[in-house]
TORGUTI-556108 format. One line per 5 residues: number of its first residue (from 0); their letters; for each residue y, x, z of N, C-alpha, C. Coordinates in Angstrom, 3 decimals, padded with zeros to 6 digits, always signed. Example, Ala and Ser with C-alpha at 12.3 -4.5 7.8 and 13.67 -1.06 7.14 Angstrom:
<recs>
0> AS> -005.690,+013.190,+007.800,-004.500,+012.300,+007.800,-003.300,+013.200,+007.800 ~ -002.250,+012.850,+007.080,-001.060,+013.670,+007.140,+000.030,+012.900,+007.870
</recs>
This chain:
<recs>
0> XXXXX> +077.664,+082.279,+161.864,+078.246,+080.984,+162.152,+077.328,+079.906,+161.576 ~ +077.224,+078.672,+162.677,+076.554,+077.519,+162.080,+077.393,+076.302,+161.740 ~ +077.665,+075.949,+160.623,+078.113,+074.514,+160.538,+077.675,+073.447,+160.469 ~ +077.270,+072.383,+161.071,+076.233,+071.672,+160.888,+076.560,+070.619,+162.112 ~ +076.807,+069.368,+161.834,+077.067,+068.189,+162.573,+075.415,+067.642,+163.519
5> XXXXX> +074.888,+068.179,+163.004,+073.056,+067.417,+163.838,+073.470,+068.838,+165.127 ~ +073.215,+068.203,+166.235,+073.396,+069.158,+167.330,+072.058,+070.004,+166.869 ~ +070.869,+069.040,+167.666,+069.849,+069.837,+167.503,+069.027,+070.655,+165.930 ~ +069.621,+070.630,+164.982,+069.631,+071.737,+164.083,+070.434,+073.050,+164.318 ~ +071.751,+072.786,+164.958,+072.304,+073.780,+165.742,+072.019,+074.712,+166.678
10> XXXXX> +070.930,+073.892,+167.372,+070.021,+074.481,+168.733,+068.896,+074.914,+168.089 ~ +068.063,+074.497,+166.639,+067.220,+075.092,+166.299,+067.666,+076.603,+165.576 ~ +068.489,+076.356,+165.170,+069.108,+077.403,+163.999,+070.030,+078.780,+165.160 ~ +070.426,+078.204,+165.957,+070.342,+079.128,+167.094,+069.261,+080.057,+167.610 ~ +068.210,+079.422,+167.725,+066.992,+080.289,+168.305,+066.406,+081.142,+166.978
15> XXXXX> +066.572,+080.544,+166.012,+065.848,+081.165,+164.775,+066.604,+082.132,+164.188 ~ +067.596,+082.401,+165.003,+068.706,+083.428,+164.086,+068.498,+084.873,+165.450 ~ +068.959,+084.064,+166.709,+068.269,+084.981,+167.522,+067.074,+085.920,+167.168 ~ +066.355,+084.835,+167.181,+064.436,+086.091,+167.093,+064.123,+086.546,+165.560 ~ +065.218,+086.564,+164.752,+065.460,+087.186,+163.445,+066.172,+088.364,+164.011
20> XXXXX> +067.004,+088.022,+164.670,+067.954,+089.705,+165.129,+069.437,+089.145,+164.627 ~ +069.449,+088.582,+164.381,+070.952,+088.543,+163.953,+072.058,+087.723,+164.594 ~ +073.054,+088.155,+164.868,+074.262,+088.254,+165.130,+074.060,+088.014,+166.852 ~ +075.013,+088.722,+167.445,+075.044,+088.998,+168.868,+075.621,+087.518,+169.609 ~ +076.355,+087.321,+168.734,+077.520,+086.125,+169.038,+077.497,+085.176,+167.852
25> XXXXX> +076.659,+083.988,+168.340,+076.898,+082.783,+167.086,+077.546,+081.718,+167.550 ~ +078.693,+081.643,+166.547,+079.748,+080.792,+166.110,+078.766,+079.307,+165.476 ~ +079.435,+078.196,+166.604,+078.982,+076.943,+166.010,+080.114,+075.804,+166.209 ~ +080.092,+075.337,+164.413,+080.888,+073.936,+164.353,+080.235,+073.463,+163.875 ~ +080.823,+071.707,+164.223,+080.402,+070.822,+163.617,+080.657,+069.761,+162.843
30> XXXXX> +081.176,+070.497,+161.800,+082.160,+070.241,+160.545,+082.894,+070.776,+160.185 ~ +083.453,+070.874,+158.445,+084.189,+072.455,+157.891,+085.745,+072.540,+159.051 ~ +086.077,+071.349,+159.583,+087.778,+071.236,+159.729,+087.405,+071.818,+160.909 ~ +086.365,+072.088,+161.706,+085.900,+072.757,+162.913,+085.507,+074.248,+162.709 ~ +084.998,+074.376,+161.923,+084.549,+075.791,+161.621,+086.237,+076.612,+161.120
35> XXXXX> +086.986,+075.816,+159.906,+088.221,+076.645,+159.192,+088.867,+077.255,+160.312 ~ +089.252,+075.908,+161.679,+090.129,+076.542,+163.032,+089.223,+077.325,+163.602 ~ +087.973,+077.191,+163.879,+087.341,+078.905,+164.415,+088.267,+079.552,+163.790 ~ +087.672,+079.831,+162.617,+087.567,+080.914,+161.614,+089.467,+081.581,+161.393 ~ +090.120,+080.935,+161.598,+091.703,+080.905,+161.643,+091.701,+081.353,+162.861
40> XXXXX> +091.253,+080.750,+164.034,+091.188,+081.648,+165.514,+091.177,+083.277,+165.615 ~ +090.020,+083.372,+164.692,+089.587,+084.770,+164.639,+090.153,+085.480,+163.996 ~ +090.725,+084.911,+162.963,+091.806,+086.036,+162.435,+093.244,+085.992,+162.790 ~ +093.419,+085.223,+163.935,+094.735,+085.351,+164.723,+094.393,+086.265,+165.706 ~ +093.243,+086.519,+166.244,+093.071,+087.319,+167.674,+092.377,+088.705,+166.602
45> XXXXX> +093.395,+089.576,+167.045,+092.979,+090.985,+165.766,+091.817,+091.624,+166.248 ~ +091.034,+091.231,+167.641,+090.005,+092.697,+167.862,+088.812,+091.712,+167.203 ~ +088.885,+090.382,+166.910,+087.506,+089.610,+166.018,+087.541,+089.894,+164.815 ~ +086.556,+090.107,+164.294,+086.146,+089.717,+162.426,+085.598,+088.723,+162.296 ~ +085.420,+088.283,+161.134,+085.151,+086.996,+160.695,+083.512,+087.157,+160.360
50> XXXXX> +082.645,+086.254,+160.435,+081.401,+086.232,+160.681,+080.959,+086.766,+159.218 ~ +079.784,+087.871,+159.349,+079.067,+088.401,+158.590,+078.327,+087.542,+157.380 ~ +077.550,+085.948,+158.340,+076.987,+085.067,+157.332,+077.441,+083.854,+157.811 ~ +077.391,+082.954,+157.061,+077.730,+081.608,+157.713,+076.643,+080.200,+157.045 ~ +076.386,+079.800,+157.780,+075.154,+078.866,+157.767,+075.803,+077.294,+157.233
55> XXXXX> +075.937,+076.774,+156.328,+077.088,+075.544,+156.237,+076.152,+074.293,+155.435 ~ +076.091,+073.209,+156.520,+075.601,+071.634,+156.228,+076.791,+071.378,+154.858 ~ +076.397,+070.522,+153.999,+077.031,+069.763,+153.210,+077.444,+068.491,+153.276 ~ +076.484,+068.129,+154.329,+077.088,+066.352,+154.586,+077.404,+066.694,+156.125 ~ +078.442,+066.333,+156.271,+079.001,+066.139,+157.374,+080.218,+065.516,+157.685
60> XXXXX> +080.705,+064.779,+158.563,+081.598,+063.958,+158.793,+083.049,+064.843,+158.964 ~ +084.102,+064.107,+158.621,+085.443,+064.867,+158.737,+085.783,+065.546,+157.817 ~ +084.954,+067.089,+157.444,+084.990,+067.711,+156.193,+083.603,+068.230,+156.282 ~ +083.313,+067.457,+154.921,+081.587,+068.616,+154.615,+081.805,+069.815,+154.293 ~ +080.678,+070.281,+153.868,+080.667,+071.760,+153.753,+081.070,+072.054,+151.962
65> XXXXX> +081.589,+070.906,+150.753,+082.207,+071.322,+149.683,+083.795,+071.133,+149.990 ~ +084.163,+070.625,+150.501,+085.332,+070.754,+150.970,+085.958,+071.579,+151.775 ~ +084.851,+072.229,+152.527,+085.076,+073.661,+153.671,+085.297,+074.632,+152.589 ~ +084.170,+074.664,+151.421,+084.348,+075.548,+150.686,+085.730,+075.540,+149.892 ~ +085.653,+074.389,+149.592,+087.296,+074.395,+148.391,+088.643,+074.866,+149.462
70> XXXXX> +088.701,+074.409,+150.270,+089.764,+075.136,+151.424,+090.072,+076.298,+151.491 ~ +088.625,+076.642,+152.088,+088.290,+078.295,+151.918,+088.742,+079.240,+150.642 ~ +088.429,+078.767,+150.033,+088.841,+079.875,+148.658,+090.229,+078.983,+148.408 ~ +091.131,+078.234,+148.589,+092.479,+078.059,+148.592,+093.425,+078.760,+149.886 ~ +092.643,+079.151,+151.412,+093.534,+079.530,+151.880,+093.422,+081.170,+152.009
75> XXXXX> +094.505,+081.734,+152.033,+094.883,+083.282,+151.787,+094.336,+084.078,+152.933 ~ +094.821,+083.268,+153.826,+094.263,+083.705,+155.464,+093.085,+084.092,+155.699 ~ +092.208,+082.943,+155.099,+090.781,+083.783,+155.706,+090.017,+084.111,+153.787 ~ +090.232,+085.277,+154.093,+089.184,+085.400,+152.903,+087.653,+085.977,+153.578 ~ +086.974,+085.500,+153.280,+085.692,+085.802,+153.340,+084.640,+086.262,+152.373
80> XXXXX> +085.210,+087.214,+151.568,+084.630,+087.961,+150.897,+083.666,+088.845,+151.371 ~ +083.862,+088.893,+152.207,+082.990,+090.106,+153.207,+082.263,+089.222,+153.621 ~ +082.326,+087.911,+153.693,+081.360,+087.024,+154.480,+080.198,+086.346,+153.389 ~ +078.764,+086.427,+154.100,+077.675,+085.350,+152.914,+077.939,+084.256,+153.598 ~ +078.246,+082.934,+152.623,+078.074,+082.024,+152.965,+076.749,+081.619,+152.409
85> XXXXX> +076.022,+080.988,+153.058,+074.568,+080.579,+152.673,+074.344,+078.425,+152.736 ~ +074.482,+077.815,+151.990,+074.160,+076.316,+152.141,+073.173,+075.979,+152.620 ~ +073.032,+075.671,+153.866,+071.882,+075.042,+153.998,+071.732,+074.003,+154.664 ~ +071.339,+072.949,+153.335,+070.919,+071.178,+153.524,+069.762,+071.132,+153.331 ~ +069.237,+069.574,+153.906,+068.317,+069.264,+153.563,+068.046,+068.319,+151.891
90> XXXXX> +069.184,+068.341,+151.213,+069.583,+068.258,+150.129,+068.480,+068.401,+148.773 ~ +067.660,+068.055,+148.120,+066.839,+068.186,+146.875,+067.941,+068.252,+146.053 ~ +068.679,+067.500,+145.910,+069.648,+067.433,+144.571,+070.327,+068.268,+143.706 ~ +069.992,+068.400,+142.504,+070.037,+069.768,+141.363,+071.786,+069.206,+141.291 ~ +072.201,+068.229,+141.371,+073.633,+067.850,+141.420,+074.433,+068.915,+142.703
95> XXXXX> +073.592,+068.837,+143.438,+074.415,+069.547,+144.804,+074.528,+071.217,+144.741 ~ +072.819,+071.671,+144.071,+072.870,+072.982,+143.796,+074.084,+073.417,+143.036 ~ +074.105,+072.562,+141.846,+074.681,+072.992,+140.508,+076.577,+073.106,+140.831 ~ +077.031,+072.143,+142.456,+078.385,+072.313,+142.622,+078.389,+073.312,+143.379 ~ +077.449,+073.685,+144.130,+077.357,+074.819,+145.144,+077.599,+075.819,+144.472
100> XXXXX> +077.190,+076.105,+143.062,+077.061,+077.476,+142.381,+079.028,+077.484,+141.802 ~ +079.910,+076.481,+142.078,+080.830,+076.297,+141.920,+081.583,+077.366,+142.440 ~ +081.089,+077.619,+143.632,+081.628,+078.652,+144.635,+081.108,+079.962,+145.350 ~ +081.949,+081.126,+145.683,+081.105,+081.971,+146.252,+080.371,+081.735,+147.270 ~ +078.914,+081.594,+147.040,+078.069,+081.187,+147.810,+076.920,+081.979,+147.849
105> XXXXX> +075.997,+082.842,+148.563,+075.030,+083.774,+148.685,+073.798,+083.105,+147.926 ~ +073.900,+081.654,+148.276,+072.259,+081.200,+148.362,+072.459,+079.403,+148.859 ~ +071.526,+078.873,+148.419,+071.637,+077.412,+148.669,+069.800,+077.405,+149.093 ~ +069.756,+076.916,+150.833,+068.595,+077.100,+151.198,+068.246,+075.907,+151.686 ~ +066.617,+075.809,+151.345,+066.747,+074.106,+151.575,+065.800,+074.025,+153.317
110> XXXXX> +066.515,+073.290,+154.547,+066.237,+072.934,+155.847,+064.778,+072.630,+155.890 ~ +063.874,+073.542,+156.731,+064.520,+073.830,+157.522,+064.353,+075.180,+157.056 ~ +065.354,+076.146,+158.015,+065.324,+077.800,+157.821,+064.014,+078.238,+158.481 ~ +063.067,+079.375,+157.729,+062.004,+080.019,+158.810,+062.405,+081.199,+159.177 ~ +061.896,+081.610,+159.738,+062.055,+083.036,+160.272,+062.070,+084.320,+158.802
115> XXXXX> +061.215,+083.704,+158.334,+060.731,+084.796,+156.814,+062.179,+084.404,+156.551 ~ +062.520,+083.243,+156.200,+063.712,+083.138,+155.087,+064.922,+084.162,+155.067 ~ +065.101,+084.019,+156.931,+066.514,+084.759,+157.131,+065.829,+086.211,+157.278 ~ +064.562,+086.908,+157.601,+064.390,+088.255,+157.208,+064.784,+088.403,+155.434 ~ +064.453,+087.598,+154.581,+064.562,+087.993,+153.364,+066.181,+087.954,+153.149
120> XXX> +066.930,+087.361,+153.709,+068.480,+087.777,+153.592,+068.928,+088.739,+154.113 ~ +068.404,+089.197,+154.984,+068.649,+090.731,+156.093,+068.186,+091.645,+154.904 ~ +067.733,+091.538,+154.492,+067.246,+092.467,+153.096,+068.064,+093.045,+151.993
</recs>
């Protein structure tokens, strides 16, 4: 899954996840209050699971991606323990790392993603 309000980071991060190999079917919102109702979708319809990794912007309009997170680990419904969530902004800020580590989070990766990056998470 991609969360991420810039379309075309969506369309890049699409192709780059493709020719990495990963996931058959990518899930894209664009913003956490967009991604939570996916993600609530999928665990209402029983033959889906909930996405393996999830790709999540921090600034974004409606709900960013620390507020997707605080949701997330408040609602019962979707646990995503089984899921990596991975941050990835274009973000420098040791302030942003340091709330990210607030939460279960795989990795805080800074935009753009390369091809190496997401082989080294397949790892």
């Amino acid at each position: 899954m991609v969360v991420d309000d810039d379309e075309n980071w969506i369309f890049v991060s699409k192709i780059l996840l493709k020719k990495a190999g990963i996931g058959k079917e990518i899930i894209t919102a664009k913003n956490g209050l967009e991604a939570i109702t996916k993600l609530k979708d999928l665990v209402a319809a029983e033959d889906k699971k909930l996405p393996d990794i999830i790709f999540l912007d921090i600034r974004m309009p409606v709900m960013d991606g620390f507020e997707f997170l605080e949701e997330t680990t408040k609602t019962e419904a979707l646990n995503l323990s089984q899921t990596k969530v991975y941050i990835c902004s274009s973000s420098l800020s040791p302030g942003d790392q340091e709330r990210a580590a607030l939460y279960p989070v795989a990795g805080f990766l800074t935009k753009p993603l390369t091809k190496e990056v997401l082989q080294e998470i397949l790892r």
